[in-house]
C-alpha positions in Angstrom: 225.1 -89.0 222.6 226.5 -85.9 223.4 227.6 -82.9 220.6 231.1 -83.5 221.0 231.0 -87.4 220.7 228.3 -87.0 218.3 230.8 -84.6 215.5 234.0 -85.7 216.9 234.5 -89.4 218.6 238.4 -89.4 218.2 238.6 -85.8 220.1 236.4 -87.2 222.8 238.3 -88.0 225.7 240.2 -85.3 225.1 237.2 -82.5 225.0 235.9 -84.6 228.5 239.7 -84.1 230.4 239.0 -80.6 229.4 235.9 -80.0 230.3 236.8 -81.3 233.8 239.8 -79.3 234.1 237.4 -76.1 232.9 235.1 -76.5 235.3 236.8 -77.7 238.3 235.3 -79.3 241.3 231.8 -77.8 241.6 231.1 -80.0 238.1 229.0 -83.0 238.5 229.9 -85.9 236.9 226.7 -87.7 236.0 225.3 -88.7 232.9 224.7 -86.0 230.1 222.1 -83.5 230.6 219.0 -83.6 228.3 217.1 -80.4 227.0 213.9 -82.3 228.6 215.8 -82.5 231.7 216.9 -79.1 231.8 213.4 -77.8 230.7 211.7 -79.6 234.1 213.8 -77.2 235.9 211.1 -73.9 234.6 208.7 -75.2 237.4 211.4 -75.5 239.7 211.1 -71.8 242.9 212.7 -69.3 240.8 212.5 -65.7 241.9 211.0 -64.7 238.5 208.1 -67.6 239.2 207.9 -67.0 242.8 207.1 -63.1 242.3 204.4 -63.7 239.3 202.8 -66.6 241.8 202.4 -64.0 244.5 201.0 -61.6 242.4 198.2 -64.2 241.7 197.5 -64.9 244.8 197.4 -61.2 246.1 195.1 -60.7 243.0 192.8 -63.8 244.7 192.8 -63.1 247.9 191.5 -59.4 246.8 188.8 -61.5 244.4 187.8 -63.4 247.9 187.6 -59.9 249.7 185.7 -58.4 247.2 183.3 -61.5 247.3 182.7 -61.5 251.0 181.2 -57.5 250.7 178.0 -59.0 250.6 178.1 -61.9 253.2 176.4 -61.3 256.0 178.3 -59.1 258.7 177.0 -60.6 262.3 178.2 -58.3 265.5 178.0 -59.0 268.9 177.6 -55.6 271.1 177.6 -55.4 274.8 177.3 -52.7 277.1 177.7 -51.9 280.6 176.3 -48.3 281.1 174.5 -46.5 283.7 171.5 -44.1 283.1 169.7 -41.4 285.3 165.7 -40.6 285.2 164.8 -36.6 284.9 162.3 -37.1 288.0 164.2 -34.9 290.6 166.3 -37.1 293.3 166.5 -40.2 291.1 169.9 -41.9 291.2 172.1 -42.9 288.8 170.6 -46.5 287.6 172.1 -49.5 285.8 171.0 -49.8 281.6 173.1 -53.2 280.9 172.7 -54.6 277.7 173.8 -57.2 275.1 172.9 -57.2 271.2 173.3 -59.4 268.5 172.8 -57.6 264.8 172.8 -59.1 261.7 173.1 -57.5 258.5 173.0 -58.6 254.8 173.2 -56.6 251.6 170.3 -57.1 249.3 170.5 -54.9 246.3 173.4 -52.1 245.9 172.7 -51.3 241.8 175.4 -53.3 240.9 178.4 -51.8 243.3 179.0 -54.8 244.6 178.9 -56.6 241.5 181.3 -54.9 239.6 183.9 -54.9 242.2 184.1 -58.4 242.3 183.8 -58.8 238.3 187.0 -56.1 238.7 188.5 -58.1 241.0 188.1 -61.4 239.6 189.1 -59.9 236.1 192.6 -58.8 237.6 193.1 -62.4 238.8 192.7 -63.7 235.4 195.0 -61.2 234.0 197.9 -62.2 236.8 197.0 -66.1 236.0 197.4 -65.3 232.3 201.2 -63.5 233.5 202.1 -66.6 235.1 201.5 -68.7 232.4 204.0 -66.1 230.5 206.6 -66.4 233.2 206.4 -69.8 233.2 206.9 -70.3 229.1 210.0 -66.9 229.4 211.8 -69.5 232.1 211.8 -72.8 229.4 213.1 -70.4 226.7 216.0 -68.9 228.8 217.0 -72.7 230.0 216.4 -73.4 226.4 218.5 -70.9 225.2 221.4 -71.2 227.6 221.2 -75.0 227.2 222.3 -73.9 223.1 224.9 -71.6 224.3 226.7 -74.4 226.3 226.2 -76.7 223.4 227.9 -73.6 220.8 230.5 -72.8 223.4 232.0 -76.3 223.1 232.0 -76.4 219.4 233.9 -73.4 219.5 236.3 -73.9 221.9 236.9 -77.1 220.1 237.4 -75.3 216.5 239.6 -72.5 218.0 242.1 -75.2 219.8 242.2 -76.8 216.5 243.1 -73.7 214.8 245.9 -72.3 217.7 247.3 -76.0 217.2 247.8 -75.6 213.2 248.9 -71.9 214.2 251.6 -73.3 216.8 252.8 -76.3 214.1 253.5 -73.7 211.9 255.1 -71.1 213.9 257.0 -74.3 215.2 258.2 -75.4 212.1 259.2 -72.0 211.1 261.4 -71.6 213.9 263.7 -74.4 213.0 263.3 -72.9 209.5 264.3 -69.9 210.7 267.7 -71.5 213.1 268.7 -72.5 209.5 268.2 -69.1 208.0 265.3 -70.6 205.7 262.8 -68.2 206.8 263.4 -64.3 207.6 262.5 -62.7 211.1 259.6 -60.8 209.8 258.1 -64.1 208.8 258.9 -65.9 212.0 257.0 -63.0 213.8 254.4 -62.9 211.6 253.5 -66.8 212.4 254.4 -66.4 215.9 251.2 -63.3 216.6 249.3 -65.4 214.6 250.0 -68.1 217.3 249.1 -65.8 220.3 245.9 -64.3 218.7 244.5 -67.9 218.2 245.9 -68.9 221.9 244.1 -66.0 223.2 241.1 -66.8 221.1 241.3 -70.7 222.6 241.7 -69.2 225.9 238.7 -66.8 225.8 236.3 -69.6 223.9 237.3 -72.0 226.8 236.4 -69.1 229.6 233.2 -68.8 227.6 232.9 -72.5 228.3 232.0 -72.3 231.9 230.4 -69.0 231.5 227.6 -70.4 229.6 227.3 -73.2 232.2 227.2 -70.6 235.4 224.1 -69.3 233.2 222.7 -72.5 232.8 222.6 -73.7 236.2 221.4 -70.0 237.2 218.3 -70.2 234.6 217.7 -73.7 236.4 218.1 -72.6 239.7 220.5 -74.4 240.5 223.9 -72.3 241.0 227.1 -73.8 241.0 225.6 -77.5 240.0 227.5 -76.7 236.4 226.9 -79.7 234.2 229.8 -81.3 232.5 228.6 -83.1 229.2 224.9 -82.0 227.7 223.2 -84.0 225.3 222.9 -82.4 221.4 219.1 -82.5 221.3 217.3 -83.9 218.0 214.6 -80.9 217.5 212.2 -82.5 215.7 210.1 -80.0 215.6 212.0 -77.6 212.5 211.2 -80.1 210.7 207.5 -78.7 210.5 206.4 -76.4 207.9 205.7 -73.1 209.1 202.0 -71.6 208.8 201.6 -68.2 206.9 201.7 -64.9 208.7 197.9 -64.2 208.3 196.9 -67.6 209.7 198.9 -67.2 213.0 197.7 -63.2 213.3 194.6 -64.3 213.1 195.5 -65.8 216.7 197.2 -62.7 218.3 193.8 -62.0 220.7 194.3 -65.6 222.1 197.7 -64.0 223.2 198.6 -64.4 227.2 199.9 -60.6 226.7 196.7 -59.5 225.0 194.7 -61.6 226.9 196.1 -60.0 230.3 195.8 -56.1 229.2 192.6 -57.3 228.1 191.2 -58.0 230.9 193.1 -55.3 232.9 191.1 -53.3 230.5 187.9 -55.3 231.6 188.8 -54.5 235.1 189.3 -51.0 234.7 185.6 -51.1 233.0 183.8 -52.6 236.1 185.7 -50.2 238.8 184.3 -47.4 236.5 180.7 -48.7 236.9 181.3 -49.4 240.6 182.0 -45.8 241.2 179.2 -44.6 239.1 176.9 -46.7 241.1 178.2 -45.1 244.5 175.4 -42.2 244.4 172.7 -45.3 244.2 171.0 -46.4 247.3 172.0 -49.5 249.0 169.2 -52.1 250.8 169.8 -54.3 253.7 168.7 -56.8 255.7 168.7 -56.6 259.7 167.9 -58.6 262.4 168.9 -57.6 265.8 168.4 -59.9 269.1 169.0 -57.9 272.3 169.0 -58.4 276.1 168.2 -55.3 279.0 168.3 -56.7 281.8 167.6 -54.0 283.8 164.7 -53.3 282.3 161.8 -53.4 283.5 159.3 -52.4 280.7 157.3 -55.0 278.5 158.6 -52.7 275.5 162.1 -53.4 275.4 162.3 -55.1 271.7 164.2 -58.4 272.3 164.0 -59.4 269.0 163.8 -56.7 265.8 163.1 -57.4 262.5 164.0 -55.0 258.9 165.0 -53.5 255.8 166.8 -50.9 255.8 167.7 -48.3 252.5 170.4 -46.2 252.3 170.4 -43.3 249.7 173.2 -40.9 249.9 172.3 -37.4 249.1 175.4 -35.6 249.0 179.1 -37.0 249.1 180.6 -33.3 248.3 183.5 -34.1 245.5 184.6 -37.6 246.3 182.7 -39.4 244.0 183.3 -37.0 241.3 187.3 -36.9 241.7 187.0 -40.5 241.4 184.8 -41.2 239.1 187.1 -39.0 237.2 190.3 -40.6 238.2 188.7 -44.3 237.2 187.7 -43.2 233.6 191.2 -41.1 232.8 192.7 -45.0 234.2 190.5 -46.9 232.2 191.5 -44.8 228.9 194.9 -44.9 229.8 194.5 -48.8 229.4 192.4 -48.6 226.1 195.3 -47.0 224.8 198.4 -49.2 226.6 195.8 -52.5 225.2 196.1 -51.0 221.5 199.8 -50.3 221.8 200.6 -53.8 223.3 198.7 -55.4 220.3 200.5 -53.8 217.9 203.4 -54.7 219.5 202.7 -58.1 219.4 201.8 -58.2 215.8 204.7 -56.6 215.1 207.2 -59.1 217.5 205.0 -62.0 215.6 205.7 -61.2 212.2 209.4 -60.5 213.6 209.5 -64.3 214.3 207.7 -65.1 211.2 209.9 -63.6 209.3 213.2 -65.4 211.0 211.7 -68.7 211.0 211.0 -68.4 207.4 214.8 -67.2 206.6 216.4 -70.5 208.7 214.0 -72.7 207.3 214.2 -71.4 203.5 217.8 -70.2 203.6 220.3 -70.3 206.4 219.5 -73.5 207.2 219.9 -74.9 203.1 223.6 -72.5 203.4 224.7 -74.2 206.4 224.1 -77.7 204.9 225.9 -77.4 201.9 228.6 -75.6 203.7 228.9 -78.6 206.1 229.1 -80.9 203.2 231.6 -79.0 201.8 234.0 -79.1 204.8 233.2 -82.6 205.1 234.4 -83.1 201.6 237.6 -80.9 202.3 238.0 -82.7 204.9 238.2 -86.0 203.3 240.5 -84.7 200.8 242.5 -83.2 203.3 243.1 -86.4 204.7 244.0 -88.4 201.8 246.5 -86.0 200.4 248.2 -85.9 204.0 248.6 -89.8 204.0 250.4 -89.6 200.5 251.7 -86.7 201.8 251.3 -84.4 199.4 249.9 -81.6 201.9 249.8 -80.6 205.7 246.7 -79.2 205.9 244.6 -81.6 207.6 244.4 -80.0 210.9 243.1 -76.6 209.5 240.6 -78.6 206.9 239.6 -80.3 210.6 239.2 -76.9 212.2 237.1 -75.6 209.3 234.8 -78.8 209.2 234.4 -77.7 213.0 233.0 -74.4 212.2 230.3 -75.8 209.5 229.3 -78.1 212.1 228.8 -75.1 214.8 227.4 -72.9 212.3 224.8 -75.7 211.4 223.6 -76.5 214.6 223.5 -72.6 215.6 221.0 -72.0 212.5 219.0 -74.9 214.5 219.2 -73.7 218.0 218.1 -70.4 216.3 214.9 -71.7 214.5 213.8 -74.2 217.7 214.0 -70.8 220.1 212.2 -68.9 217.4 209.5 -71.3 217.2 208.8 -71.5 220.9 208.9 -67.6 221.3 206.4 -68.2 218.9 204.5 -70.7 220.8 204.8 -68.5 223.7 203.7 -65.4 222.3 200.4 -67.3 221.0 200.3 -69.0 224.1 199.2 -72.3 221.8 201.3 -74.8 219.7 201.7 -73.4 216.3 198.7 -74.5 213.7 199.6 -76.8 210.7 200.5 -75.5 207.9 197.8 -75.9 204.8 199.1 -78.2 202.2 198.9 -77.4 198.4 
């Protein structure tokens, strides 16, 4: 059932003829929208998705490049090329020839090890950003899905209150044609009037704004859902686990776990550099055809190992040897900073989940009785007529009702940043 039909089942039709007239003929009218349904939309090609995707795969394909350093590298040379002999009067001769080399790295003291462990550890750290992407595009839809639910409980509170606030100023007039009520009055009720209409007016705007911002987070632009479905949230129900047990699990973070092994990366550059003044040892095998030569000599087939020791490199490897430790420092320190951040944003959360569970939500409940009560009494004393106030006592009972399911939109997106921030489903909590 939806919110509206859920609070308000006599001011149903009437919310659903405005709601059509609000958001015109782009709405759809199918069946109310569920947060589950809404949520499927996260996988959906998003621009935010598609860029952190391709950021993985760069960071694989340069993993798979790194990887293939070592294969073997196979070339096939040929040659067309003339040749003249020092004996005096010889002619220019023919020295054709065709040559197939194969070479393979065997040992490199660890160069080629370390690039691919650097390579492989920026991979994990863009998988581990996806998976942040992807749990950043359920809590926008999440929380734009609760926006569309609050925008309709307000607009339906303020058009209560500009009707009680019209009914008055009404009333006055014709008070007022009898000289029972002074101009000053009259005026009085009558800006009272406009401010509320301008109120009702802004809150039903906000109405489709909410839903352009919905269908946006979904991807879907312009497909602006009509009626959404209040959604139970079981999960505030749960008790929440102390601070200390959940930052105990801020290094199984996504965030952490990303500069972490950004950090990792950085380390295994640094050690590839260092091992560029090391010798390298190869493998060749070279097959080769001369065919216009005539000597028994001519090495068809050749067999090695080859070592490579580079003596002097002038100040290359130096400027970057220097260049990859003043990088990896620079992430040591941008690692610490992010982890304190995250501590900090974690006991933020803690902290809010612990005041709507403890507190706004109990506030919210007994204020919701409360109108509920009012609004009971309200009624009774306007069938006996003793008062006139039950469409303001409605109005009010409208606003408990927002301002309880706002304190429960609040704690459900609180709990799933924290979810999110963890990267895990939030431990139980240890029973006394």
């Amino acid at each position: 059932m939806s919110l509206r039909g859920k609070f308000y089942p006599s001011r149903l039709a009437c919310a659903a003829a405005l709601s059509f007239v609000l958001l015109g003929a782009s709405a759809q009218t199918t069946k109310p929208l569920t947060l589950e349904a809404a949520l499927q939309a996260a996988d959906a090609p998003h621009p935010d998705l598609q860029l952190a995707e391709a950021e993985h795969k760069l960071a694989l394909a340069d993993q798979a490049y790194a990887g293939s350093q070592s294969d073997f590298n196979v070339i096939l040379q040929g040659r067309l090329q003339g040749s003249k002999s020092t004996i005096p009067g010889a002619d220019f001769s023919a020295d054709n020839s065709v040559r197939l080399t194969a070479r393979k790295n065997l040992y490199d003291f660890g160069r080629s090890e370390n690039s691919l462990g650097a390579a492989r550890s920026v991979a994990e750290s863009r998988e581990r950003t996806l998976l942040q992407v992807r749990d950043q595009r359920r809590i926008d839809i999440m929380e734009r899905y609760f926006n569309v639910l609050l925008a309709d409980l307000r607009a339906v509170a303020d058009d209560e209150f500009m009707t009680v606030a019209f009914l008055n100023f009404d009333r006055a007039r014709e008070a007022h044609e009898q000289k029972l009520v002074s101009t000053v009055d009259l005026r009085e009720l009558e800006s009272r009037f406009q401010n509320l209409q301008e109120k009702r007016n802004l809150s039903r705007r906000q109405q489709r704004f909410t839903r352009e911002l919905l269908a946006e987070a979904m991807n879907q632009p312009g497909q602006l859902a009509v009626d959404l479905e209040d959604p139970p949230l079981p999960g505030n129900a749960r008790a929440l686990p102390g601070f200390d047990v959940l930052s105990a699990l801020i290094e199984q973070s996504p965030k952490v776990q990303s500069s972490n092994k950004l950090l990792e990366a950085s380390r295994q550059r640094l050690e590839s550099v260092r091992a560029e003044n090391s010798p390298t040892l190869d493998a060749e095998f070279e097959a080769g055809e001369y065919p216009n030569r005539k000597l028994e000599g001519r090495d068809a087939l050749r067999a090695g190992v080859v070592l490579t020791w580079p003596l002097y490199q002038g100040g290359r490897n130096s400027a970057q040897l220097a260049r990859e430790q003043a990088q990896f420092h620079k992430l040591q320190a941008e690692h610490e900073k992010l982890r304190r951040s995250v501590s900090l944003a974690l006991l933020s959360l803690w902290s809010q989940a612990d005041q709507l569970q403890k507190s706004a939500r109990n506030a919210a409940n007994i204020q919701a009785d409360y109108r509920d009560l009012a609004l009971e009494r309200a009624r009774g004393q306007y069938e006996v007529e003793l008062k006139t106030n039950l469409g303001e006592s409605s109005a009010y009972t409208v606003e408990a009702k927002l301002r309880q399911r706002e304190v429960e939109f609040q704690l459900a997106l609180t709990l799933a940043r924290m979810e999110a921030l963890l990267g895990q489903a939030l431990p139980k909590a240890e029973t006394k």
